[in-house]
C-alpha positions as CSV (number, residue, x, y, z in Angstrom):
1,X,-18.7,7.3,-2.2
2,X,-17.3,4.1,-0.8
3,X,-14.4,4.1,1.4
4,X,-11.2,1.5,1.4
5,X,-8.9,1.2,3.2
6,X,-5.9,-1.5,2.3
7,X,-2.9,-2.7,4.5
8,X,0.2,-3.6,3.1
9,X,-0.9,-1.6,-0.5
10,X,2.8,-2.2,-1.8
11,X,2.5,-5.6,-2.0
12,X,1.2,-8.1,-5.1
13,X,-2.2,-8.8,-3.9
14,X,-2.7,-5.1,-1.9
15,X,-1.8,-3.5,-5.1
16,X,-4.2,-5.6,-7.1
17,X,-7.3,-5.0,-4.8
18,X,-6.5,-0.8,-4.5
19,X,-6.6,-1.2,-8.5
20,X,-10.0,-2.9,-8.5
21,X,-11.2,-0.9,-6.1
22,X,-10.2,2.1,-7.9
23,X,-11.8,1.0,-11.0
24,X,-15.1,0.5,-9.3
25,X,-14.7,4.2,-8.3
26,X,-14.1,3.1,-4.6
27,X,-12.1,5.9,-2.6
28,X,-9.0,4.1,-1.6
29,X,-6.7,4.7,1.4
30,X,-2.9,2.4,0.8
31,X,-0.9,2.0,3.5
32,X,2.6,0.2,3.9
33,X,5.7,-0.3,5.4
34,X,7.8,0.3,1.7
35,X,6.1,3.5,1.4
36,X,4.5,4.8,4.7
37,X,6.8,3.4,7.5
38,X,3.7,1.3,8.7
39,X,5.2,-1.9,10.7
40,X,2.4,-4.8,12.2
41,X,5.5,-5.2,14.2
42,X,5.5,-1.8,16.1
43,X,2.8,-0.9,17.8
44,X,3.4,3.2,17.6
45,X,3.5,3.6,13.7
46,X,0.2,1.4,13.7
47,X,-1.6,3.9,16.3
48,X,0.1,6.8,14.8
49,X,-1.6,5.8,10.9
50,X,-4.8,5.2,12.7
51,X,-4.7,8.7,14.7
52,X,-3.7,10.3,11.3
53,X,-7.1,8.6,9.6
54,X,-9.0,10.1,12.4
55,X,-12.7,10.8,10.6
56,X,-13.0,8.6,8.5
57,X,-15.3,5.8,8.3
58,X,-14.6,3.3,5.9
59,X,-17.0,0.7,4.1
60,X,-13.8,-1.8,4.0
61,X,-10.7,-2.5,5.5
62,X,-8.6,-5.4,4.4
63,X,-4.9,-6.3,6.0
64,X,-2.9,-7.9,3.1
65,X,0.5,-7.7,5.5
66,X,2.3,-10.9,6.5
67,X,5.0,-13.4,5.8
68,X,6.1,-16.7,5.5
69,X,10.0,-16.3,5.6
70,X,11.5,-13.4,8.2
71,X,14.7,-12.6,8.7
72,X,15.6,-15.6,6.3
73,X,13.9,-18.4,8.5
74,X,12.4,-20.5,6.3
75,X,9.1,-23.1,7.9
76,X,10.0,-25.8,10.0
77,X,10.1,-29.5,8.4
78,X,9.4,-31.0,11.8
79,X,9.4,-30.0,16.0
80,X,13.1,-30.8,15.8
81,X,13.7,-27.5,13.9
82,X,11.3,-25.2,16.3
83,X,12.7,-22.0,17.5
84,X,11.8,-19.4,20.1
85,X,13.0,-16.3,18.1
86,X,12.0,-17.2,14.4
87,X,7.9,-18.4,16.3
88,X,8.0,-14.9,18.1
89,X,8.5,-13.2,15.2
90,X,5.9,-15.1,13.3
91,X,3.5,-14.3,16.4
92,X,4.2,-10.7,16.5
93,X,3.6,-10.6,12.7
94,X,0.9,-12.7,11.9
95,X,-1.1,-12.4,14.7
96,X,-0.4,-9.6,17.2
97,X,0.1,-7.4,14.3
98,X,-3.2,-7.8,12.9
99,X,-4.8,-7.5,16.7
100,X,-3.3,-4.3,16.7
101,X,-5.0,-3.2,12.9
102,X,-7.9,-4.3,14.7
103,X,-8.0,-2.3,17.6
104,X,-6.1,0.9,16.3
105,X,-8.2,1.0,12.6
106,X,-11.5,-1.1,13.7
107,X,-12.6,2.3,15.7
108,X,-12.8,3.7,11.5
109,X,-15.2,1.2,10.1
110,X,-18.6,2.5,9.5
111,X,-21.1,2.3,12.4
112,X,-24.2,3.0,10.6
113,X,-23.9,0.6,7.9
114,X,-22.3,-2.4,6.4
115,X,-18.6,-2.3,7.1
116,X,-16.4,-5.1,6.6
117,X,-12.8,-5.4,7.9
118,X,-10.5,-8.6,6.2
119,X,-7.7,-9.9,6.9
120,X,-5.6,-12.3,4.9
121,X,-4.5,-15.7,6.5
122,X,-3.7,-18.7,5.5
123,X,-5.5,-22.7,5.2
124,X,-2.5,-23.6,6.7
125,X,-3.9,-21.5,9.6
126,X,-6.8,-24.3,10.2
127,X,-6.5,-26.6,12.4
128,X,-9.0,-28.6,11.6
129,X,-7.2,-29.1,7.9
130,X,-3.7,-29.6,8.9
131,X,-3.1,-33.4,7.4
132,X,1.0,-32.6,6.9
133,X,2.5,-31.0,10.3
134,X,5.6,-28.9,9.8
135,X,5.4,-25.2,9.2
136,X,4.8,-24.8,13.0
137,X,5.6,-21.4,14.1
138,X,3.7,-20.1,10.6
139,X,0.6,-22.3,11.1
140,X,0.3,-21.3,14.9
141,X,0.3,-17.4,14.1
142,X,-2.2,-18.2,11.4
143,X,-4.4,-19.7,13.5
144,X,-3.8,-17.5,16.2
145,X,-5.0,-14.8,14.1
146,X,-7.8,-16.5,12.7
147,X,-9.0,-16.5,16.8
148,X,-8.4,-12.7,17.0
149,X,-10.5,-12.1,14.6
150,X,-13.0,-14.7,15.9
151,X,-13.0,-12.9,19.3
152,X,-13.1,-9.2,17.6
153,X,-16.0,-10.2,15.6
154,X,-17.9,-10.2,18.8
155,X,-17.2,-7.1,20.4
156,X,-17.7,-5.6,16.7
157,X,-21.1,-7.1,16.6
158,X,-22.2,-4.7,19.8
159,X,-21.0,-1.1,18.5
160,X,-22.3,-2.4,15.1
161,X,-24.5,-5.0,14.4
162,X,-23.7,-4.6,10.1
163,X,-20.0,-5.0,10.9
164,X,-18.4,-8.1,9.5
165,X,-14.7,-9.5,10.7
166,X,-13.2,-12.6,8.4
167,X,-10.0,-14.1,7.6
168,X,-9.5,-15.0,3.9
169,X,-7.2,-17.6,2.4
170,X,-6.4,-15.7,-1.0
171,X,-5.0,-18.8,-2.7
172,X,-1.4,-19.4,-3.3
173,X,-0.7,-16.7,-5.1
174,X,2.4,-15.7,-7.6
175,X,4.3,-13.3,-5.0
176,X,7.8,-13.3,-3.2
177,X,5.8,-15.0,-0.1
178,X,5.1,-17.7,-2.1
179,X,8.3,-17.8,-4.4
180,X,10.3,-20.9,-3.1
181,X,6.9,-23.3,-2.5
182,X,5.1,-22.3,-5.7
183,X,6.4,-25.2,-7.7
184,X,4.0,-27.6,-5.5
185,X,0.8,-25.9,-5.5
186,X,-1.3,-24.2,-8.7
187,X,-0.8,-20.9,-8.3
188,X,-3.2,-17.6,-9.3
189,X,-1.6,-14.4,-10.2
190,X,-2.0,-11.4,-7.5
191,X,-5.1,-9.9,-9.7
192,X,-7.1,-13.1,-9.8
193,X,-6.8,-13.3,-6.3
194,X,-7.6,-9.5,-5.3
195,X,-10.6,-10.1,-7.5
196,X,-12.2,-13.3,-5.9
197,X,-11.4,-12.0,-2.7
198,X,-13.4,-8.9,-3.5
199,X,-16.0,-11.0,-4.7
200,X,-16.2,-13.0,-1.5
201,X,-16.2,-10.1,0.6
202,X,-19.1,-8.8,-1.7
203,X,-21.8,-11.9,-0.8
204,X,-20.8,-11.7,3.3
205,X,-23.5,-11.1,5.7
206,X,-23.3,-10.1,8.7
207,X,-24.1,-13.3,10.0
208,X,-20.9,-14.7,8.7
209,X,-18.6,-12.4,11.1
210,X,-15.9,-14.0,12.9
211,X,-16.0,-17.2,10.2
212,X,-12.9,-17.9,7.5
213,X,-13.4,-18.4,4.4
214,X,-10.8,-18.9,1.1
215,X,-10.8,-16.8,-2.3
216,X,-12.9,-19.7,-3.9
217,X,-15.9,-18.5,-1.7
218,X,-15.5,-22.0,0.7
219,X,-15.8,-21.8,4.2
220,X,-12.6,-23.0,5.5
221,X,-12.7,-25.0,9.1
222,X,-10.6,-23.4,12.3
């Protein structure tokens, strides 16, 4: 039976994709921070869920954990409004967060078949599509990640060469993240997006470790 494991289960679009998976008769493994005390954040409960996981070896792993807003700092409108403590937050979030998914629940993919191990960022993330500026601190953990995952791809590659690394942009979906900017973007409801992302995830290849793509099934440039 297929294995899953999902980051951040709690949330909209982590609930939606343990559903699916579920329905497709996928064994799933939720974690959280609402429900299981995991926190990106802290290194210790991340190594502690991983250690507790020992033995298993999972066909997917997908980190639906982040945020937009913490600790009620909304994005920055311009430089002018660019702070050390909100950034290092978004930093140790965003991206060191998921480095530490990698290296504490990488170690459980699969290493004798196709394994896949997502994580959700954001096209704000790219650099190579940012036409608008602002949103500093949030755009530079993004694409900080987005390099993480880049650079894990590779070492990945070498203990298995059917393993596959991504970021996915899910879309901008109908959750609390999204609440207060929704009004300026078509959004998809948490289920729509769990289910394209699934469907993306389903046509990757190998060959398309360490690349982004968004929950249309568009590659989406760094």
């Amino acid at each position: 039976m297929m294995q899953a494991l999902i980051l951040g289960a709690s949330g909209g679009i982590g609930a939606a994709m343990a559903a699916r998976l579920e329905g497709q008769g996928v064994a799933v493994t939720g974690l959280s921070r609402s429900r299981d005390g995991l926190d990106l954040t802290q290194g210790d409960t991340v190594a502690d869920h991983a250690a507790r996981l020992a033995g298993h070896s999972f066909d997917l792993i997908v980190n639906t954990t982040g945020a937009l807003v913490i600790d009620g700092r909304q994005p920055e409108k311009s430089m002018d409004a660019v702070d050390a403590d909100a950034m290092a937050a978004q930093f140790a979030l965003n991206a060191t967060g998921v480095a530490l998914v990698i290296r504490h629940f990488g170690p459980l993919l699969a290493r004798d078949r196709r394994a896949v191990l997502a994580s959700l960022s954001a096209r704000v993330g790219s650099i190579g599509d940012n036409d608008l500026g602002g949103w500093v601190a949030y755009r530079a953990a993004k694409a900080a990640q987005n390099q993480i995952i880049r650079t894990a791809s590779i070492e990945c590659r070498r203990r298995n060469r059917q393993s596959i690394l991504v970021a996915l942009h899910p879309g901008t979906v109908a959750t609390s993240l999204s609440a207060k900017y929704a009004s300026r973007h078509p959004t998809i409801t948490p289920d729509h997006s769990a289910e394209a992302l699934l469907a993306v995830i389903d046509r990757l290849t190998p060959e398309d470790s360490g690349s982004f793509w968004d929950w249309k099934g568009a590659r989406v440039p760094w």
